[in-house]
Backbone as ProteinMPNN parsed JSONL, in Angstrom:
{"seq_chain_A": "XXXXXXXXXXXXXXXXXXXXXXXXXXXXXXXXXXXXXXXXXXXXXXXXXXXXXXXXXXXXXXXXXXXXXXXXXXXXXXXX", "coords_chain_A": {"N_chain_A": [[-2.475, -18.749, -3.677], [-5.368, -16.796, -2.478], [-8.185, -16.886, -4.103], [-11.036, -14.575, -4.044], [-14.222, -13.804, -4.375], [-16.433, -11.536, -5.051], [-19.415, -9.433, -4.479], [-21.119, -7.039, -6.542], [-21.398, -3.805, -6.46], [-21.154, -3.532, -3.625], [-20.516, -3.218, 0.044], [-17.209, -4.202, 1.537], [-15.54, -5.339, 4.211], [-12.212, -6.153, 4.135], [-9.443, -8.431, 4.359], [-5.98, -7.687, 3.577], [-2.67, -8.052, 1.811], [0.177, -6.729, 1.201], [2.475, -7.805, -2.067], [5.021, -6.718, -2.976], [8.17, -7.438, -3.689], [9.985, -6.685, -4.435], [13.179, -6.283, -6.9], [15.819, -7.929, -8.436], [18.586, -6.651, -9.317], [19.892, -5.981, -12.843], [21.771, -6.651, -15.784], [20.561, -4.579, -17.29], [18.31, -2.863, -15.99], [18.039, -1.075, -12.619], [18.149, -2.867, -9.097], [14.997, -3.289, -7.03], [13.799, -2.121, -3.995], [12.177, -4.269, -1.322], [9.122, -3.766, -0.701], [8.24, -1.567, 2.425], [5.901, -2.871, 3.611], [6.062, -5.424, 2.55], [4.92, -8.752, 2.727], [3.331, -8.454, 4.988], [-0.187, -8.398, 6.826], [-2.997, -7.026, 6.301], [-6.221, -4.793, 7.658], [-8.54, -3.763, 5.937], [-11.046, -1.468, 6.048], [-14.604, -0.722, 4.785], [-14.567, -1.291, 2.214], [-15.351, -0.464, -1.365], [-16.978, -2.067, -3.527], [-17.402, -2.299, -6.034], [-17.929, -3.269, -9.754], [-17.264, -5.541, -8.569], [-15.072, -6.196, -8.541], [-12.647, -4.937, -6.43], [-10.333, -1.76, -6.395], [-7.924, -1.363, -4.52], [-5.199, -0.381, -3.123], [-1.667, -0.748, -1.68], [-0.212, 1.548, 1.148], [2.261, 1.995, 1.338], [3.618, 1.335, -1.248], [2.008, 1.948, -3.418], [1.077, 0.296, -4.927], [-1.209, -2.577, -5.899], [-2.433, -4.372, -4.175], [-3.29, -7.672, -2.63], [-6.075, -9.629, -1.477], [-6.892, -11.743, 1.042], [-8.918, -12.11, 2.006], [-12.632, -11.795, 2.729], [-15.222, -9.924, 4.118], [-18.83, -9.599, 4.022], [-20.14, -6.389, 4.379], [-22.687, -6.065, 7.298], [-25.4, -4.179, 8.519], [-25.272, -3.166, 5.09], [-23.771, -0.167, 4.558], [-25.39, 3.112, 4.601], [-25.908, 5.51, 1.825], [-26.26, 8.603, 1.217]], "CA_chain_A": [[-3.108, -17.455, -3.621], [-6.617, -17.221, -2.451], [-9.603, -16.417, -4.804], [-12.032, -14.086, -3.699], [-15.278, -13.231, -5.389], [-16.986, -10.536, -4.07], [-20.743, -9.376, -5.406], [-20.983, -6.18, -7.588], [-22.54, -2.742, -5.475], [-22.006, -3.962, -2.058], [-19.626, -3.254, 0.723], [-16.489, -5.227, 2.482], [-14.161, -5.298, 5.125], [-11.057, -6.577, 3.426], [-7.825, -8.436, 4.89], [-4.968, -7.44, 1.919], [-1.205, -8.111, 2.173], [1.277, -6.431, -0.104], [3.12, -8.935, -2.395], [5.653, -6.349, -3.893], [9.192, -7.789, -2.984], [11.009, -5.705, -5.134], [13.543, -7.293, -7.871], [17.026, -8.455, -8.344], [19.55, -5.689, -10.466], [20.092, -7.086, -14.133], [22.614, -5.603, -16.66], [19.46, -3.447, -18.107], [18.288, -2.265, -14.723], [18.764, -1.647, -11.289], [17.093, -3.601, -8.874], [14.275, -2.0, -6.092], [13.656, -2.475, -2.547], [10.94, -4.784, -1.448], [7.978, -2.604, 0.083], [8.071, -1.915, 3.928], [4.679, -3.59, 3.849], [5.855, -7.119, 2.088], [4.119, -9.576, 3.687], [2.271, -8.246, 5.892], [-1.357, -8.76, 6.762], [-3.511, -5.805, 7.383], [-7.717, -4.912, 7.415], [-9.367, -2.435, 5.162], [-12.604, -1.555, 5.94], [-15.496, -0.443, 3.912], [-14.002, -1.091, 0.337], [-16.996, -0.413, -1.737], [-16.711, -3.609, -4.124], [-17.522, -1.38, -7.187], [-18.369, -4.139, -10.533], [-17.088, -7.107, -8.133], [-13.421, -5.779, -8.425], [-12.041, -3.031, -5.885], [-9.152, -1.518, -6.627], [-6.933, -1.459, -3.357], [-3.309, -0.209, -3.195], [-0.719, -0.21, -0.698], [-0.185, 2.722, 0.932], [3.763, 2.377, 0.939], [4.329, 1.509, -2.078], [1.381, 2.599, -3.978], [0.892, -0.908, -5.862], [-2.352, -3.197, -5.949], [-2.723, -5.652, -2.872], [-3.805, -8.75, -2.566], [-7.511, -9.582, -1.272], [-6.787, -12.282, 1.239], [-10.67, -12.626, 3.23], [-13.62, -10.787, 2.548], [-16.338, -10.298, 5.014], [-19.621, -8.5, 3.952], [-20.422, -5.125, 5.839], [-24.033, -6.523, 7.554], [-25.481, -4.257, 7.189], [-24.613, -2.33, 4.405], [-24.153, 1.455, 4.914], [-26.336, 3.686, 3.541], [-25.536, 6.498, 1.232], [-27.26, 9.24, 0.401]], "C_chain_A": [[-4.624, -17.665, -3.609], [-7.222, -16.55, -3.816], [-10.619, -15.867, -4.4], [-12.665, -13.369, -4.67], [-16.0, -12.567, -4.447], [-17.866, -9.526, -5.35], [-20.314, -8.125, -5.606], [-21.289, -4.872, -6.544], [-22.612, -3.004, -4.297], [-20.04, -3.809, -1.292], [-18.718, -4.462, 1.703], [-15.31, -4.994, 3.107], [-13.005, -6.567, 4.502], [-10.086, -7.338, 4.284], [-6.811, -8.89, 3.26], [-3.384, -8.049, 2.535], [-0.752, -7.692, 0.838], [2.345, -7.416, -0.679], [4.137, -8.074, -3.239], [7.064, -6.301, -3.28], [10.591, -7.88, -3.485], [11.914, -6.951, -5.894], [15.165, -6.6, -8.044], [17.749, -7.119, -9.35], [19.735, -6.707, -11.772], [21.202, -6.078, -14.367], [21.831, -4.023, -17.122], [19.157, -2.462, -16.912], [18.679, -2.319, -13.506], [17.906, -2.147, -10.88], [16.323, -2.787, -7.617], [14.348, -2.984, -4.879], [12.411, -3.146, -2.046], [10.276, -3.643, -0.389], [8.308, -2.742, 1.511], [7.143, -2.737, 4.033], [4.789, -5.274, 3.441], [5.525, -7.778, 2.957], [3.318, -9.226, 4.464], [0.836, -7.805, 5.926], [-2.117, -7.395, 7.067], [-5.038, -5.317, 7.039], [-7.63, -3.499, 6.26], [-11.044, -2.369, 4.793], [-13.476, -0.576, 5.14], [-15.226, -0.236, 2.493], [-14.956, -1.542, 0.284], [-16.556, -1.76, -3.638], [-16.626, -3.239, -5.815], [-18.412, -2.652, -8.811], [-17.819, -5.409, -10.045], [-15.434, -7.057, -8.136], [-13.03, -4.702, -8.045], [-10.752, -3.035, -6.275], [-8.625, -1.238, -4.962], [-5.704, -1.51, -3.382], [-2.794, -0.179, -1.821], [-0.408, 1.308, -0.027], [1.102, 3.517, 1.095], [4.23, 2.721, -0.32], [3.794, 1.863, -3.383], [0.818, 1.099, -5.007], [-0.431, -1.797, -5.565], [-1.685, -4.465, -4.581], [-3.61, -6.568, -3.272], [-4.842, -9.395, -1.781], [-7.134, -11.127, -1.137], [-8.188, -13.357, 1.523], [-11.034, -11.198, 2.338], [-14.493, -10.968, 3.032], [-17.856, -9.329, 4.42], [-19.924, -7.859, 4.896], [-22.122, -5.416, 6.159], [-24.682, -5.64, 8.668], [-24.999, -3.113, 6.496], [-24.891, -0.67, 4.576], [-24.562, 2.21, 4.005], [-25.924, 5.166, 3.431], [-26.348, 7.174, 0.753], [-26.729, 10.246, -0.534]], "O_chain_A": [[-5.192, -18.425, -4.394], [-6.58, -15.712, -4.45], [-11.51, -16.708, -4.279], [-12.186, -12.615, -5.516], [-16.18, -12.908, -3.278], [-17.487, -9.079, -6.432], [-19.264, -7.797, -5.053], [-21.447, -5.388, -5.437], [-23.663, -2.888, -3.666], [-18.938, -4.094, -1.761], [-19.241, -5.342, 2.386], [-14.274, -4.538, 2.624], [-13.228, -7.776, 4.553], [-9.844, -6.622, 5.256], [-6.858, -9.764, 2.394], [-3.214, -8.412, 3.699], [-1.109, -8.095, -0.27], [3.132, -7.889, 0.14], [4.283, -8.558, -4.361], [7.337, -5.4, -2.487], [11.627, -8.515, -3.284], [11.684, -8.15, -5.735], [15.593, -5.455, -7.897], [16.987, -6.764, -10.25], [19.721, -7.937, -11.711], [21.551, -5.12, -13.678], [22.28, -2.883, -17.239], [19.707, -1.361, -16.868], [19.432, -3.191, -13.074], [16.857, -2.243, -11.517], [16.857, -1.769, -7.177], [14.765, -4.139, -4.785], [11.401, -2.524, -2.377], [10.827, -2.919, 0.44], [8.642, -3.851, 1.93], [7.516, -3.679, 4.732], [4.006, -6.155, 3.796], [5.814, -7.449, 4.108], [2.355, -9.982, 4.586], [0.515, -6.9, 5.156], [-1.805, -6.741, 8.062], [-5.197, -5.461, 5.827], [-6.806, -2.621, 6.007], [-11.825, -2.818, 3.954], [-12.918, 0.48, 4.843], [-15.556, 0.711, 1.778], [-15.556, -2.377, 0.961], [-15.694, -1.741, -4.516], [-15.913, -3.82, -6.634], [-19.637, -2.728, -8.71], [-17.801, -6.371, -10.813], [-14.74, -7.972, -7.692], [-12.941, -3.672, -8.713], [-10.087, -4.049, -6.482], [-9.537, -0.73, -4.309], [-5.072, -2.537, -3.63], [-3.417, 0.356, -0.904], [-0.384, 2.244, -0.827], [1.31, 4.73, 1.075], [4.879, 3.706, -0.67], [4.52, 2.077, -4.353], [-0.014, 1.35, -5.879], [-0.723, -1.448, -4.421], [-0.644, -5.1, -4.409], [-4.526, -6.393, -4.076], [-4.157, -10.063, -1.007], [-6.996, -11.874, -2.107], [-8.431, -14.556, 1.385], [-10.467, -10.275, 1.753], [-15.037, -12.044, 2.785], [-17.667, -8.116, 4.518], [-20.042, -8.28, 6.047], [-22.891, -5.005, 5.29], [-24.633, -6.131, 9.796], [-24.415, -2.191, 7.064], [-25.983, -0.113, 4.691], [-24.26, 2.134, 2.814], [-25.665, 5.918, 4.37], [-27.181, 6.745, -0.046], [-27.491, 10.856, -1.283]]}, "name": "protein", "num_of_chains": 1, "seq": "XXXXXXXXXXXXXXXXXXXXXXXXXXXXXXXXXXXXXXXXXXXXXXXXXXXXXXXXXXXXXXXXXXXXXXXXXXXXXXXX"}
């Protein structure tokens, strides 16, 4: 699993993949369906980086993605 660090206040075009690949039935529970999205690769642009950790969900299955690449937005867009 990569490691990406990504600076505090500053914008980035993202590539995420959903890693939620759902889980087996036990006695206790049942088990779920892995996401339409498992595995697969896909951009998200202008996540605003926030304290160096964006939050980024799926938008199947509603769960946190995985922050494969990160490119900075050059240059950064300006907000007023």
């Amino acid at each position: 699993m990569p490691v990406v660090v990504l600076e505090p206040n500053t914008y980035y075009d993202l590539t995420v993949t959903c890693n939620t690949s759902g889980t087996e039935a036990t006695e206790e529970t049942e088990g779920t369906d892995p996401c339409p999205n498992f595995g697969r690769v896909w951009e998200a642009k202008l996540v605003y980086s926030n304290s160096g950790e964006p939050f980024v969900t799926c938008g199947r299955c509603s769960r946190p993605v995985q922050i494969m690449d990160a490119v900075k937005c050059d240059p950064q867009p300006e907000i007023s």
